[in-house]
C-alpha positions, 0 to 999 in steps of 0.5 A, a space after each residue: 510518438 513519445 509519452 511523456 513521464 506518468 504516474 501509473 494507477 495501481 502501481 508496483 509493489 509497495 508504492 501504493 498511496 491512494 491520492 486524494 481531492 482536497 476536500 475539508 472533512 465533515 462530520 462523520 454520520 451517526 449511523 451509516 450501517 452496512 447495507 448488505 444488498 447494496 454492498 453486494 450489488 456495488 462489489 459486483 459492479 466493480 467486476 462489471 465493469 472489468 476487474 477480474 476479480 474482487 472481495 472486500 470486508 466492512 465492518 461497523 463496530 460489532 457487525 461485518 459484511 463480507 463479499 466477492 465478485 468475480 473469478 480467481 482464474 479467467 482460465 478455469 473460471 475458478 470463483 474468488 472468495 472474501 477469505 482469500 490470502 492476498 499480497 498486500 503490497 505497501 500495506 506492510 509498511 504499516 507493519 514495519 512503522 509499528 514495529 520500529 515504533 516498539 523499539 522507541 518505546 523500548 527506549 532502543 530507537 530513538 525517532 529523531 536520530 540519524 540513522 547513521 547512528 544505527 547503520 554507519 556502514 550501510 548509510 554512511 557520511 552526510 546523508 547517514 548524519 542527516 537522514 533521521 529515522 522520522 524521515 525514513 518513516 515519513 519519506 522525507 530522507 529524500 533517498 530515490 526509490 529503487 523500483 526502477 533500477 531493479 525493473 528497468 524494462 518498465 522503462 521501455 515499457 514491457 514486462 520483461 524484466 518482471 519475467 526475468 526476476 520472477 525468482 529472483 532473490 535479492 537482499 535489503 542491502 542490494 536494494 539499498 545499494 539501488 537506490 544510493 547510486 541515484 541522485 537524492 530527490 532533495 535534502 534530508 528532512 524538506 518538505 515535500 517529501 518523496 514516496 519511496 520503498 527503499 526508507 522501509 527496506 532501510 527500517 528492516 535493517 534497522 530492526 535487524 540491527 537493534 534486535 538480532 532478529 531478521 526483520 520479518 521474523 520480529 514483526 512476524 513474532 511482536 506485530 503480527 502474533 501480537 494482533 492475533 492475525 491469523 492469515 498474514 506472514 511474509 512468504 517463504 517462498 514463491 507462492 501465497 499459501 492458502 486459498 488465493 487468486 492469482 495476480 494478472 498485470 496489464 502494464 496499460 496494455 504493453 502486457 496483452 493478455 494479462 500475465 499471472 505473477 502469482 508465483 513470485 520471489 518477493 525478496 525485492 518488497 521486503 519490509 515495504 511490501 511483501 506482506 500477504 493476508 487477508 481482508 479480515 486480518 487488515 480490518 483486525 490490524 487497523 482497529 486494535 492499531 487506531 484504538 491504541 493496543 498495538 503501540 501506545 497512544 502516544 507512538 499512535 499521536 507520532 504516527 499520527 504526524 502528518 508532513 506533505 509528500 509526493 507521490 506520483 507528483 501529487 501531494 498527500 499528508 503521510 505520518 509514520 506509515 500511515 495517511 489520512 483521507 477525508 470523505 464527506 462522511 469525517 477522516 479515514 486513517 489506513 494505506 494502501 498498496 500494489 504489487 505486480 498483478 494485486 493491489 489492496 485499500 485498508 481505512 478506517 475511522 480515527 476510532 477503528 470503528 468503521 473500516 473497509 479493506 478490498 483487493 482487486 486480482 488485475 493491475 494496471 487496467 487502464 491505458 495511456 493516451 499520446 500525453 501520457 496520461 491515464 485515462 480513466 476506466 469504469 473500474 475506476 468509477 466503479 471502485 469509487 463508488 463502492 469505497 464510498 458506499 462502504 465507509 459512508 453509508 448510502 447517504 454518503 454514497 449520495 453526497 459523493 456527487 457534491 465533491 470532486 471526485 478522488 483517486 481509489 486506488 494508489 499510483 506510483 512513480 515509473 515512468 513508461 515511454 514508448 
């Protein structure tokens, strides 16, 4: 029996888009409040109904409610903590935008340049005089990813090569050099783009180029610092500093038990993906990024700038390493992300007032059935229904019966076969 090509949930690292149900904004309500109990008791549902482990922050203007639920270790029953230090997959492709952002505003970058202007050597003829830089933010260059070439047993599918590259130490320009031996998934710049992690590991050595510092180190010193986050870094070494969970991937079963990837060489996420923080730190990133006082109002308007992409063959409206969701309760700007083993959501209100950010320590849950599609998992309800108690309130939580229902976590585009 053969199963044909899927999008998997809670995919790997830094493909993480949360796909939505079309549905029109509305209003946002006045006051939806942090219900503390409810919080509490729908976090704690979420670990019911499956997930290892789980821990959350929501914040409404001044006030904030923190939570976990469940464990950190199925071996030693070690609890989960809100304060943990978490790989946080795409997510930092927020980061990276920023922070190629300041060099447009440092009249160093310009947004609508080839990107050959800038890396000649590394994205060189037709393609490097096409691809501007907007559409590496925005995931129109049409470059194809290179998530499989460097995991190819998830082909088969097994975690093979996930055990076999466990340290391994790969730089921007292997993966770039990945994804450019593939065929381009269309012409530069033509909607609908495609999600892909090499457009942000191209951004780094944009940075890279422009600033003479390694990409990590500039968004660490001009982004990071800049927010104030205290918890969030790149790592420099296999293992998350500070009080973490570890990471158990599933592969939709082909992975039984759950493996540990906690202590992981993260060289092959980069600027698209290897960030680890806190959901206190993300929350703090999205509000000062929304209310303007990481880049200007104007770069956050770019930002801003929607174009339809593909992700797992589903459309979203993706900026510049930002999307939108509409709920019943009005639009929530973030992103999200997966790496093996973790996954993280992060939105928030236009004005930064409201936002939610939560992890989950188990990836890939769910299984396939014999069309290769997912089938769903009460985790999944469960996840849902706790994103929208937290960003809507009880009543939105209520109004969630009205609308179709939506994806709450990201997907992401490697084919399993079998």
């Amino acid at each position: 029996m053969k199963i044909r090509r899927f999008r998997r949930l809670a995919g790997a690292a830094a493909i993480g888009v949360l796909l939505t149900a079309g549905t029109s904004a509305v209003p946002a309500a006045a006051d939806p409040g942090l219900d503390r109990q409810a919080l509490r008791k729908s976090l704690t549902a979420i670990h019911e109904a499956g997930m290892y482990g789980t821990y959350s922050e929501v914040r409404d203007g001044a006030a904030a409610w923190r939570g976990a639920a469940g464990v950190a270790d199925v071996d030693t029953r070690r609890p989960v903590r809100p304060d943990m230090v978490h790989r946080v997959g795409s997510i930092t492709k927020t980061f990276t935008s920023v922070a190629v952002l300041q060099q447009v505003a440092a009249g160093k970058v310009e947004l609508d340049a080839p990107i050959g202007r800038y890396l000649p050597d590394l994205v060189p003829g037709e393609r490097g005089r096409r691809i501007t830089v907007r559409m590496l933010l925005n995931h129109t260059s049409h470059i194809a990813d290179y998530i499989g070439p460097a995991f190819p047993s998830l082909y088969e599918p097994s975690g093979r090569s996930l055990d076999e590259h466990r340290f391994r130490q790969i730089s921007k320009r292997e993966l770039l050099a990945l994804s450019l031996a593939q065929p381009p998934t269309g012409e530069p710049g033509v909607a609908p783009g495609s999600y892909s992690n090499v457009n942000y590991v191209i951004a780094g050595l944009l940075l890279e180029k422009i600033t003479g510092m390694t990409a990590e180190d500039y968004i660490t010193r001009f982004v990071i610092r800049k927010a104030g986050l205290r918890d969030t870094s790149f790592p420099r070494t296999p293992r998350i500093p500070g009080p973490h969970s570890k990471a158990y991937e599933s592969l939709f079963g082909f992975i039984d038990p759950p493996r540990d990837y906690s202590v992981y060489n993260m060289s092959w996420a980069t600027t698209a993906g290897a960030l680890m923080s806190t959901m206190n730190d993300l929350n703090r990133f999205y509000r000062l990024l929304l209310r303007g006082e990481l880049i200007s109002p104007t770069l956050l308007a770019e930002m801003q700038k929607t174009v339809t992409v593909l992700v797992a063959g589903t459309a979203i409206d993706y900026g510049l390493g930002l999307y939108f969701l509409d709920l019943p309760c009005g639009r929530f700007w973030g992103h999200d992300g997966g790496v093996f083993g973790m996954a993280t959501q992060s939105l928030a209100t236009p004005d930064g007032e409201r936002l939610l950010s939560f992890g989950f320590n188990r990836l890939k849950y769910q299984t396939i059935n014999e069309n290769g599609q997912i089938e769903p998992h009460p985790i999944d309800f469960a996840t849902e229904d706790f994103l929208m108690l937290s960003l809507c309130g009880q009543s939105g939580a209520q109004a969630k019966a009205a609308r179709p229902s939506f994806t709450p976590f990201p997907v992401d585009g490697v084919p399993v076969r079998r």
